[in-house]
DRENKOLGU-394127 format. One record per residue (C-alpha): residue in three letters; x negated, y, z negated. Coordinates in steps of 0.25 Angstrom, whole numbers, padded with zeros to 4 digits, always signed. Last residue first. Layout:
BEGIN
ALAXYZ/...
//
This chain:
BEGIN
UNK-0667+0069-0115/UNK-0655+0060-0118/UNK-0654+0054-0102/UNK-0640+0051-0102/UNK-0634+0067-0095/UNK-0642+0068-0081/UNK-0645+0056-0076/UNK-0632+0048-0083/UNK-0620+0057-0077/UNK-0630+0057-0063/UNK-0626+0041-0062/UNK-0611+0043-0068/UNK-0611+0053-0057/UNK-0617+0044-0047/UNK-0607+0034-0050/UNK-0594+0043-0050/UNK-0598+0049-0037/UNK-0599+0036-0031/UNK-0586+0031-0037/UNK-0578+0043-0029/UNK-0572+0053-0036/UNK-0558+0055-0034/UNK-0555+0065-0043/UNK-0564+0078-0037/UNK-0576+0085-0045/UNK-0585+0072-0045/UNK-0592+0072-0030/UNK-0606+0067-0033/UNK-0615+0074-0022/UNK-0607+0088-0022/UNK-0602+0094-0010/UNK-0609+0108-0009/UNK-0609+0123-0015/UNK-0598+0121-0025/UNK-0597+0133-0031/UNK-0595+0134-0047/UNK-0591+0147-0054/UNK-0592+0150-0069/UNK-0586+0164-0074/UNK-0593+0170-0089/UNK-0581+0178-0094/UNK-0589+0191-0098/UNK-0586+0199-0111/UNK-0596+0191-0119/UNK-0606+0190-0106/UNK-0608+0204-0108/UNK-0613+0202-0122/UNK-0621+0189-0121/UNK-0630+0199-0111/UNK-0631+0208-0121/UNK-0622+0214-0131/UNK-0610+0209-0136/UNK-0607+0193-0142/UNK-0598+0185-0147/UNK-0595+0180-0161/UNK-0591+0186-0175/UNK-0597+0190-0187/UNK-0590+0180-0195/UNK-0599+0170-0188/UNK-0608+0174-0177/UNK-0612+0187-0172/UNK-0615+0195-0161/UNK-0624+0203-0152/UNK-0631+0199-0138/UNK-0644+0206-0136/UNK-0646+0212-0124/UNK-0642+0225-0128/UNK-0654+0225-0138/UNK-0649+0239-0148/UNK-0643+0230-0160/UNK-0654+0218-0159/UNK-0661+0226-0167/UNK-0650+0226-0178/UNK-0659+0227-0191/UNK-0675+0224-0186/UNK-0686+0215-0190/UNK-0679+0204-0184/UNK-0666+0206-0177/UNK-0654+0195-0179/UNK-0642+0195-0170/UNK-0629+0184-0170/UNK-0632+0180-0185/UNK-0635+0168-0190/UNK-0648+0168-0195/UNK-0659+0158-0188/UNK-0664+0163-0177/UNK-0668+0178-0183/UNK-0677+0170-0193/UNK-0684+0162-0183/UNK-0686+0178-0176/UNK-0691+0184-0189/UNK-0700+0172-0191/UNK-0706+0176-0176/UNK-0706+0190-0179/UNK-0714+0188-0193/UNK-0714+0201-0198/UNK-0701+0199-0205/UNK-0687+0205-0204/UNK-0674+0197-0201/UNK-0660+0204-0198/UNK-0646+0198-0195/UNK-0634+0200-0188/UNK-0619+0195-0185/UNK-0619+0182-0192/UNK-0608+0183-0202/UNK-0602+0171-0212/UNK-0614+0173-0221/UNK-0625+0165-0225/UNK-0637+0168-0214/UNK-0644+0177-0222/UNK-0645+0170-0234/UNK-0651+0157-0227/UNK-0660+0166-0218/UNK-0664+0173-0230/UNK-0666+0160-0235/UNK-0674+0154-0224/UNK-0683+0166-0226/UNK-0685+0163-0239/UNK-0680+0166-0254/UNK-0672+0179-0250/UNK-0669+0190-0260/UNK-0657+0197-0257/UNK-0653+0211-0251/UNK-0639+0214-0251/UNK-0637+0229-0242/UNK-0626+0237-0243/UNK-0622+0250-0234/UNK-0609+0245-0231/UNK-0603+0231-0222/UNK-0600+0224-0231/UNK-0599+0210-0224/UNK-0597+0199-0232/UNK-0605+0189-0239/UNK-0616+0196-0246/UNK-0608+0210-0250/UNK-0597+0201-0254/UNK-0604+0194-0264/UNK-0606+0178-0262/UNK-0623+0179-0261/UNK-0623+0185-0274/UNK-0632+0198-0273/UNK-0644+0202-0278/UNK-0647+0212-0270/UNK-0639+0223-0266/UNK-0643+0237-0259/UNK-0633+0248-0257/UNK-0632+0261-0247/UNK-0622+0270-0252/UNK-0609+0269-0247/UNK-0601+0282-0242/UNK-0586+0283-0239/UNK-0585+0287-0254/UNK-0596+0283-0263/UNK-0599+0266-0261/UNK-0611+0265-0268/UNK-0604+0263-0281/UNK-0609+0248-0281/UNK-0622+0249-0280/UNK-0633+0256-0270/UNK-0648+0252-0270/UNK-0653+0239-0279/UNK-0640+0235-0282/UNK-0641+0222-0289/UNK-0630+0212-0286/UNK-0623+0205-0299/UNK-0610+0200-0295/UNK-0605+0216-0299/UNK-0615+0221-0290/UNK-0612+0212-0277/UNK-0597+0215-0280/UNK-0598+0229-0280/UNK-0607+0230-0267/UNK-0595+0223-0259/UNK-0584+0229-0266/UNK-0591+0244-0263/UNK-0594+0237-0247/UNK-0578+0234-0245/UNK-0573+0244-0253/UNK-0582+0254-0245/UNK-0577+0246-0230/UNK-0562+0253-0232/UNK-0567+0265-0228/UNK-0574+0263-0215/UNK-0584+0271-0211/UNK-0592+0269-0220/UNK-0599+0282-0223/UNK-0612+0286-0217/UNK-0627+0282-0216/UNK-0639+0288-0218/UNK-0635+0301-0217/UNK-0641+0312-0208/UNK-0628+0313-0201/UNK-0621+0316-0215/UNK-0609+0309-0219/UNK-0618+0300-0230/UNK-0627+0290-0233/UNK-0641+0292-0237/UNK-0651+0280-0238/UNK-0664+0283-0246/UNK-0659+0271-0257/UNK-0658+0263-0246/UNK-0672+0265-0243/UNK-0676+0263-0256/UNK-0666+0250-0259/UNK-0673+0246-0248/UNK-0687+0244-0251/UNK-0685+0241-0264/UNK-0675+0226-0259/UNK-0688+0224-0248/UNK-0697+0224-0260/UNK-0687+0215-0267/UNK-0686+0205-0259/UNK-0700+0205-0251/UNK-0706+0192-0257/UNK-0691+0188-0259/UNK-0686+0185-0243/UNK-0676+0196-0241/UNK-0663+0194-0238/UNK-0655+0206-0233/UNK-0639+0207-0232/UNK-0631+0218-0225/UNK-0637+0221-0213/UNK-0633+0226-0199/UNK-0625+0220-0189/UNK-0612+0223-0193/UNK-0615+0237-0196/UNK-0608+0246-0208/UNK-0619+0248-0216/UNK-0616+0261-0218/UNK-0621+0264-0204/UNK-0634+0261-0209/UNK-0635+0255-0222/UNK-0638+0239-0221/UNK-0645+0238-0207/UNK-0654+0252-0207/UNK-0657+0247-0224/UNK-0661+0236-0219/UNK-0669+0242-0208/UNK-0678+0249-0216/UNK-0679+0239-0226/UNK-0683+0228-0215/UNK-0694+0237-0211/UNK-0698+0243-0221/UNK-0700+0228-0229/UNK-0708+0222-0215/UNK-0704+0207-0217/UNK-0713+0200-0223/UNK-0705+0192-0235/UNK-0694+0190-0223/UNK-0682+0202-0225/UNK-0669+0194-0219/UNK-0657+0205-0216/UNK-0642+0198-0215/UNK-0630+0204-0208/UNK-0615+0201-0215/UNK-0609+0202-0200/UNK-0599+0210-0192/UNK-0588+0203-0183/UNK-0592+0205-0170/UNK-0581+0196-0163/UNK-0580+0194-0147/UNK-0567+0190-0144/UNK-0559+0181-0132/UNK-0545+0183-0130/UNK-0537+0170-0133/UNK-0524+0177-0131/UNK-0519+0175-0145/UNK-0533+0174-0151/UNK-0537+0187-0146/UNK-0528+0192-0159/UNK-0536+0181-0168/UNK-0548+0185-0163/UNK-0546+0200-0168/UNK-0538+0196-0183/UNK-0553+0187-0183/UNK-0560+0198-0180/UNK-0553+0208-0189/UNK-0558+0198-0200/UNK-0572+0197-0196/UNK-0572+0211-0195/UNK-0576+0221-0184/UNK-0581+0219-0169/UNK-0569+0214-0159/UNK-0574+0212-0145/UNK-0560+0207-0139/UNK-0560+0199-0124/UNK-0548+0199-0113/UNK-0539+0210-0116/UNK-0524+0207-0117/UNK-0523+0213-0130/UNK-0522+0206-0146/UNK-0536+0212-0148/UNK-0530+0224-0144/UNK-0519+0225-0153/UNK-0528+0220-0164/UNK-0538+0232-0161/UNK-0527+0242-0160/UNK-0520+0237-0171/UNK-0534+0237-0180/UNK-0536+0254-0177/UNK-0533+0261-0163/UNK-0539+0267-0151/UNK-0541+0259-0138/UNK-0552+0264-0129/UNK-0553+0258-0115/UNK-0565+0256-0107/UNK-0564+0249-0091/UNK-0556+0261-0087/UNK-0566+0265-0077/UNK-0565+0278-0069/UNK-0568+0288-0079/UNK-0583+0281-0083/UNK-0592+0291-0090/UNK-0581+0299-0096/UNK-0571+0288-0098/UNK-0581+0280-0105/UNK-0585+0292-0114/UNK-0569+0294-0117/UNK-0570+0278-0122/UNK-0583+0280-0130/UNK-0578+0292-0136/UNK-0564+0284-0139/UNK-0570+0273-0146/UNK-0579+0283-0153/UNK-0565+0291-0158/UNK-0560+0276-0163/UNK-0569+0275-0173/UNK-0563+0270-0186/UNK-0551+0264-0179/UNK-0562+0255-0173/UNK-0564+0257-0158/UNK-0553+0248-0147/UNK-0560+0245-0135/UNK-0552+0241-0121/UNK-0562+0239-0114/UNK-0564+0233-0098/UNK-0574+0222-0095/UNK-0584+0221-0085/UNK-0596+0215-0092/UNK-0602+0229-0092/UNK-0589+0233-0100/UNK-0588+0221-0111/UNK-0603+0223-0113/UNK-0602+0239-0116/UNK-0589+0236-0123/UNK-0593+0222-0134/UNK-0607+0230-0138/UNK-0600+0243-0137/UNK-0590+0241-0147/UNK-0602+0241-0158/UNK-0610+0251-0152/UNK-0598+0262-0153/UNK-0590+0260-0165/UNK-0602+0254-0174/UNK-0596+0253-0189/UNK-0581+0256-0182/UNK-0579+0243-0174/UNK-0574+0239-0160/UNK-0563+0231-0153/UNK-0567+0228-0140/UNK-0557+0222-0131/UNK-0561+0216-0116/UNK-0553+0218-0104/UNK-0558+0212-0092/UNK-0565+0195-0098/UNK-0576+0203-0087/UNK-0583+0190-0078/UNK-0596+0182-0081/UNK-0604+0174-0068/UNK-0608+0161-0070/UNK-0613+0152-0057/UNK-0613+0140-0051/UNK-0615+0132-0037/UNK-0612+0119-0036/UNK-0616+0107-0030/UNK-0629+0104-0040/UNK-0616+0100-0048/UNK-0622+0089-0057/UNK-0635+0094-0055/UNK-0632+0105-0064/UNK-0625+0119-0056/UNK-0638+0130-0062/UNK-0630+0143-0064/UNK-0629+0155-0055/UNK-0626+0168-0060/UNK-0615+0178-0060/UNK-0618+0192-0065/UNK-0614+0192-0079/UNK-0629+0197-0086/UNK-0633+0203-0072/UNK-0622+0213-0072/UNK-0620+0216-0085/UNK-0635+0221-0089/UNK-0634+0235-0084/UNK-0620+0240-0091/UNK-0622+0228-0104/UNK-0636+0235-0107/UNK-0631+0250-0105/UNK-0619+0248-0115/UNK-0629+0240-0123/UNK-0639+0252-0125/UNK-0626+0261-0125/UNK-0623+0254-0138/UNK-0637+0256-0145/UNK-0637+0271-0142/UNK-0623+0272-0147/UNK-0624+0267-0162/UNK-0639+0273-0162/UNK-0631+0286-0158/UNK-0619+0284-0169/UNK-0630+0283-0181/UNK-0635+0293-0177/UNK-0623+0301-0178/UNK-0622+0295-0193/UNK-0612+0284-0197/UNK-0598+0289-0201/UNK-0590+0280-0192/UNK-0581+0288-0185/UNK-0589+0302-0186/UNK-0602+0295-0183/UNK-0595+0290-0171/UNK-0591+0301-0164/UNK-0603+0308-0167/UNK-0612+0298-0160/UNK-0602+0299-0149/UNK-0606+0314-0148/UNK-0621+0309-0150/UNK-0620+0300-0137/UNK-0613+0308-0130/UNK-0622+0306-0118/UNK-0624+0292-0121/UNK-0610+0288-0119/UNK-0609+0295-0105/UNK-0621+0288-0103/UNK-0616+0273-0107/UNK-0604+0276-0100/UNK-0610+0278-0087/UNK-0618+0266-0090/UNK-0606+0258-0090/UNK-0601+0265-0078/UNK-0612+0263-0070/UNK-0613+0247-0077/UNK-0598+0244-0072/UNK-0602+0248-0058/UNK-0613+0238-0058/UNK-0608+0227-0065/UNK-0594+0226-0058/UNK-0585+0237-0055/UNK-0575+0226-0053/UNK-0574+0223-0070/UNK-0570+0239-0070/UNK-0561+0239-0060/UNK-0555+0224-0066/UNK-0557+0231-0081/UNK-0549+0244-0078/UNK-0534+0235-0077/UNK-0538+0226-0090/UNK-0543+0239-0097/UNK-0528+0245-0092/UNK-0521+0233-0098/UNK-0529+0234-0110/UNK-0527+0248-0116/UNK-0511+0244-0115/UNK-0511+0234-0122/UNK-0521+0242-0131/UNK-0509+0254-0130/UNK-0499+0244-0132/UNK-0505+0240-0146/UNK-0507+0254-0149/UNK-0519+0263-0149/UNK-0520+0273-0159/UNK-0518+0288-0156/UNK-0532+0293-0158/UNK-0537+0302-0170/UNK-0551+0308-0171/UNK-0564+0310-0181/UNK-0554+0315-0192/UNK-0562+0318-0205/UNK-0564+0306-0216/UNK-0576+0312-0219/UNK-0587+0303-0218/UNK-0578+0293-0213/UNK-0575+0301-0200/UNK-0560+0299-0196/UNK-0554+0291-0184/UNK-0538+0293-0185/UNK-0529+0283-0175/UNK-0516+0289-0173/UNK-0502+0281-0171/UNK-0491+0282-0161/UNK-0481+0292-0167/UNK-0480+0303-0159/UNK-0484+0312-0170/UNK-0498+0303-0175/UNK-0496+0292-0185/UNK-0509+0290-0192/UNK-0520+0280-0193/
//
């Protein structure tokens, strides 16, 4: 951040591979958020009376306008983040698939519905019907700037809520893309607002008078998040990251969970919340699985270019971070059987593989969030799940067997919001899918039908259709209506069966 000549301050976003200027925005300031919300809060009653319908043309006129630039925004993103192009269109391909699933799945996931009344009130007609919070807050993250936010936006939108969205400070030029594409494809609807800025714009916004915050990063930057809502009891859905766990059954297709391993563990330089960081192997396969991808691994090429494996990290101070990591693993005894503790080189980190590790080291308990893999020797099944499950995150989890019914059982006992089987975030790419965590992951959900219902106020109505048989809702009830209460009190609730 720097001082720009009139003295409000400038924002700086520069490519890590490089450190070359991507763009500079003046940054947002607490009266600019203020100031952000109260014109969301004015667009959000046109845009919530549009309803489903008109919201979802617009929606889907985004997605397009989106999709056509696709490989520009792809660009973008590769220059804030340092991951390959490539890399940038899977990122965007699997966010417009939720865009377009929240745009033509909103109207009948919230539509008002009615609801069995009991025997108790048979006089009554009910129904639940879900209602827009109108301005909702997303504060999103820099390892996936544009997939990531779009889980809590494209949901938040089709539920007719207006955004006020606020990008990392380490990508705030695809925040801005996405915002000028909105204005583009719908110049009439001021239902998405952009907010520029680094920690004091988010904290400023979180402390706004908007009416829900989805806040993805750190545990401890959730807790400063929830503890700004706090003050004016603002409701927050938290994506906190996660510590994610594979499980390799002794029959598990070896390939297979080697290939995908390495796709959870290295790419995007291991910077994916859902990805993997521990695997536990049951021992028949140990050590055949442990060759298998130190190989590969060893094949891996980092590096600026757009044929690399993966690029830099993106954030800087996160190398101290993965280095102490790996280095106290190795100096407590840890076996490096690919990388070592001089794999961070610059911005770069070669891929590493640890075994062998003591289960209170960092790079066990902690999120590293680096190209690292810890790989352990599992007795059992039930000890992988043991292993696996002890951690304070529970974000995602990975099981692979031949056995799809075992693979299932096993998926239903880890603690993690989403578990694929045979398969490292499968569950990614299903928009019907609710995602989450639980834990110091966070709580709530985006995506799927659980997802527009978490920015929807659920709205209960009764209707009295006809004079009830045992008047009880009035003060002077009558010792009649007392007695046959009493009698219907015992035939429906004494019987225990």
């Amino acid at each position: 951040m720097t001082l720009i000549a009139d003295g409000s301050a400038e924002l700086t976003s520069t490519d890590p591979r490089d450190g070359s200027v991507v763009a500079a925005y003046p940054l947002a300031s607490p009266a600019d958020v203020e100031r952000a919300v109260s014109e969301a809060r004015a667009a959000a009653e046109s845009w919530r009376a549009l309803g489903p319908g008109g919201r979802r043309e617009a929606l889907l006129a985004w997605k397009a306008e989106i999709a056509a630039g696709a490989r520009e925004l792809a660009g973008v993103i590769s220059r804030e983040t340092g991951k390959t192009p490539d890399d940038g269109v899977l990122e965007i391909t699997l966010a417009l698939t939720h865009l377009d699933w929240a745009a033509k799945h909103a109207e009948k996931v919230l539509a008002r519905r009615k609801v069995p009344s009991g025997l108790a009130s048979y006089n009554q007609s009910a129904s639940v019907g879900y209602e827009p919070y109108g301005v909702v807050g997303v504060i999103g993250p820099w390892n996936y700037p544009v997939y990531t936010p779009m889980g809590s936006i494209s949901y938040a939108l089709a539920a007719g809520n207006a955004i006020v969205f606020k990008p990392s400070e380490l990508s705030p030029a695809t925040g801005r893309w996405l915002a000028d594409a909105w204005r583009r494809a719908v110049p009439q609807r001021a239902a998405f607002t952009v907010v520029i800025g680094d920690g004091a714009t988010g904290a400023a916004l979180a402390a706004s008078d908007v009416d829900k915050i989805a806040f993805t990063g750190s545990p401890g930057t959730a807790r400063r998040v929830m503890a700004a809502c706090a003050e004016r009891l603002t409701p927050v859905v938290i994506e906190a990251g996660g510590k994610d766990a594979m499980i390799v059954a002794r029959d598990a297709d070896l390939d297979q969970a080697v290939a995908f391993a390495v796709f959870g563990g290295m790419g995007n330089a291991g910077q994916t919340c859902a990805g993997v960081e521990r695997v536990y192997v049951e021992a028949p396969v140990h050590d055949e699985f442990l060759e298998r991808l130190a190989a590969a691994v060893a094949a891996l090429k980092p590096g600026p270019e757009a044929s690399a494996s993966y690029g830099p990290m993106t954030m800087s101070k996160q190398l101290g971070i993965v280095s102490a990591h790996i280095g106290e693993a190795i100096e407590r005894g840890a076996r490096a059987v690919a990388g070592g503790a001089d794999a961070v080189q610059g911005a770069y980190v070669a891929p590493v593989v640890l075994t062998e590790v003591p289960g209170d080291c960092a790079v066990v308990r902690e999120e590293t969030f680096g190209p690292v893999l810890v790989v352990e020797r599992a007795a059992s099944l039930d000890d992988a799940v043991a292993k696996a499950n002890d951690t304070a995150y529970g974000l995602a989890a990975s099981v692979f067997t031949r056995d799809l019914k075992q693979g299932r059982r096993i998926a239903l006992r880890l603690r993690a919001g989403a578990v694929s089987v045979n398969s490292v975030l499968g569950f990614a790419g299903i928009p019907s899918l609710p995602f989450g965590g639980r834990g110091e992951s966070g709580f709530g959900r985006i995506h799927g039908a659980d997802g527009l219902r978490e920015f929807s106020v659920a709205k209960s109505v009764a209707v009295q259709t006809s004079k009830p048989f045992i008047d009880l809702l009035r003060i002077d009830r009558s010792a009649r209506d007392m007695h046959l209460a009493e009698r219907m009190l015992h035939m429906l609730h004494a019987k225990r069966k």
